[in-house]
C-alpha positions in Angstrom: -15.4 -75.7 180.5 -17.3 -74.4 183.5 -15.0 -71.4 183.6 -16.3 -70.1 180.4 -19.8 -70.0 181.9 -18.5 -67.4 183.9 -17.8 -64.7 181.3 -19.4 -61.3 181.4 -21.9 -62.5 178.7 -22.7 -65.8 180.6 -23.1 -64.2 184.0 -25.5 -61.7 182.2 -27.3 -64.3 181.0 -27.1 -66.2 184.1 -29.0 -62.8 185.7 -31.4 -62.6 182.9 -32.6 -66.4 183.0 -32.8 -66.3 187.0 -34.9 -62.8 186.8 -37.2 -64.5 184.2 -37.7 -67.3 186.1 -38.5 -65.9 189.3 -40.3 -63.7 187.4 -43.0 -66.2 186.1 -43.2 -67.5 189.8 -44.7 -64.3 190.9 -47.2 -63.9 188.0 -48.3 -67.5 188.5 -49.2 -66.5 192.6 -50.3 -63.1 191.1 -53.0 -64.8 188.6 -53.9 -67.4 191.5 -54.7 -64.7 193.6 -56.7 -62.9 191.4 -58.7 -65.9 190.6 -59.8 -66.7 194.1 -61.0 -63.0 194.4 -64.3 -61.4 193.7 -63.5 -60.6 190.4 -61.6 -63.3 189.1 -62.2 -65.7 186.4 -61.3 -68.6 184.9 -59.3 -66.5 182.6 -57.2 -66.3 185.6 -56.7 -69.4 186.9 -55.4 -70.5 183.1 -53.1 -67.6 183.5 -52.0 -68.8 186.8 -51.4 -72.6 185.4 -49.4 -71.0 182.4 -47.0 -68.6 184.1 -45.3 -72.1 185.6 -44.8 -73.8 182.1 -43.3 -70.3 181.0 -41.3 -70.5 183.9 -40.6 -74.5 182.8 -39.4 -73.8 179.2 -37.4 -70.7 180.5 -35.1 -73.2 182.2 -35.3 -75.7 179.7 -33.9 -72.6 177.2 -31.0 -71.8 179.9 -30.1 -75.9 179.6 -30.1 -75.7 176.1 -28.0 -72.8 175.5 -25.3 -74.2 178.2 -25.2 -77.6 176.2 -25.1 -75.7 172.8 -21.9 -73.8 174.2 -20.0 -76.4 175.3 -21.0 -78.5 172.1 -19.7 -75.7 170.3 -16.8 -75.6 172.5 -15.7 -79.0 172.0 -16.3 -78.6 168.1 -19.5 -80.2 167.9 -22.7 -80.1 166.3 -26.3 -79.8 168.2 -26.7 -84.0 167.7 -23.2 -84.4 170.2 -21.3 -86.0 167.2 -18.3 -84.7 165.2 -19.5 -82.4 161.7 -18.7 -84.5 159.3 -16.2 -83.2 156.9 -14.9 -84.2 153.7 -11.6 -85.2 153.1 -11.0 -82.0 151.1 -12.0 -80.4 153.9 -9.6 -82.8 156.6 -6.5 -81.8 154.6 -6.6 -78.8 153.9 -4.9 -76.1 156.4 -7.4 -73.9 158.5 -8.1 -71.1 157.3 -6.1 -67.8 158.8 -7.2 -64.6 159.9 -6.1 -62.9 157.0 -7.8 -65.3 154.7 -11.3 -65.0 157.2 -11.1 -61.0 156.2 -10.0 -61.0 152.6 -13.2 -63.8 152.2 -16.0 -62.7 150.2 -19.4 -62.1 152.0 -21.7 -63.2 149.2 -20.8 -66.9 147.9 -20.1 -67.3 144.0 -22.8 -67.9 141.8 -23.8 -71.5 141.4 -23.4 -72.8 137.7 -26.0 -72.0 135.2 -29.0 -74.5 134.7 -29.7 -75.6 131.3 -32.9 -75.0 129.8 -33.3 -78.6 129.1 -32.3 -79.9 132.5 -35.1 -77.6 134.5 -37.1 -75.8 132.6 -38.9 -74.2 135.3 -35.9 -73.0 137.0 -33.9 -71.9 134.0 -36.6 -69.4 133.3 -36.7 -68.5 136.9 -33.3 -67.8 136.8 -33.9 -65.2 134.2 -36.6 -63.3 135.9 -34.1 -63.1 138.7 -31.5 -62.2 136.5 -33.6 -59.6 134.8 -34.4 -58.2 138.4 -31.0 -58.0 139.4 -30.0 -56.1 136.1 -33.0 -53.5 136.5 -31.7 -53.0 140.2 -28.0 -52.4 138.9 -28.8 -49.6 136.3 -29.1 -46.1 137.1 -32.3 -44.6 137.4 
């Protein structure tokens, strides 16, 4: 698991999080300084308490993504338990390469609602019909 935290992509991240970190270090003593000079203010001194809790949820971003990899790894969802799955779903074969590129982008279109079930949305479902037919024809 830890060796996957070492790919090209992770170690750029690894980089990128550190920098950013460090980064918000040095504008936190930057904006302390400049508050303790002649011409600071307390504008400053906010700045300089706020670089640190940038620098706080910078880390607590770089934790996150780390646990969401390996959760994802292991076939998890964000909670640390199993996605449930139907048992449709549990006996059916995965699905192949072949099937992943022949798959269609847009899903199907769900089933038409009745007038008298939704009102409201049946007419919707016009307009947006309507729209979709005006963007279809030639102009």
């Amino acid at each position: 698991m830890l060796r996957s935290l070492l790919t090209p992509r992770w170690l750029l991240l690894h980089v990128l999080f550190i920098v950013a970190t460090i980064a918000t270090g040095f504008l936190a003593v930057w904006q302390w300084d400049r508050a303790h000079e002649a011409g600071g203010s307390f504008q400053n001194l906010g700045y300089a308490l706020q670089w640190p809790l940038f620098g706080a949820f910078t880390i607590f971003l770089w934790i996150k993504l780390v646990r969401m990899d390996f959760a994802q790894q292991r076939g998890e969802d964000e909670t640390g338990s199993e996605p449930e799955t139907s048992e449709e779903q549990r006996t059916t074969a995965p699905e192949t390469a072949e099937q992943r590129r022949t798959r269609p982008l847009v899903p199907p279109p769900a089933p038409p609602v009745d007038a008298d079930e939704d009102p409201e949305l049946a007419e919707y479902n016009r307009y947006l019909a309507g729209l979709n037919e005006s963007d279809q024809s030639p102009s």
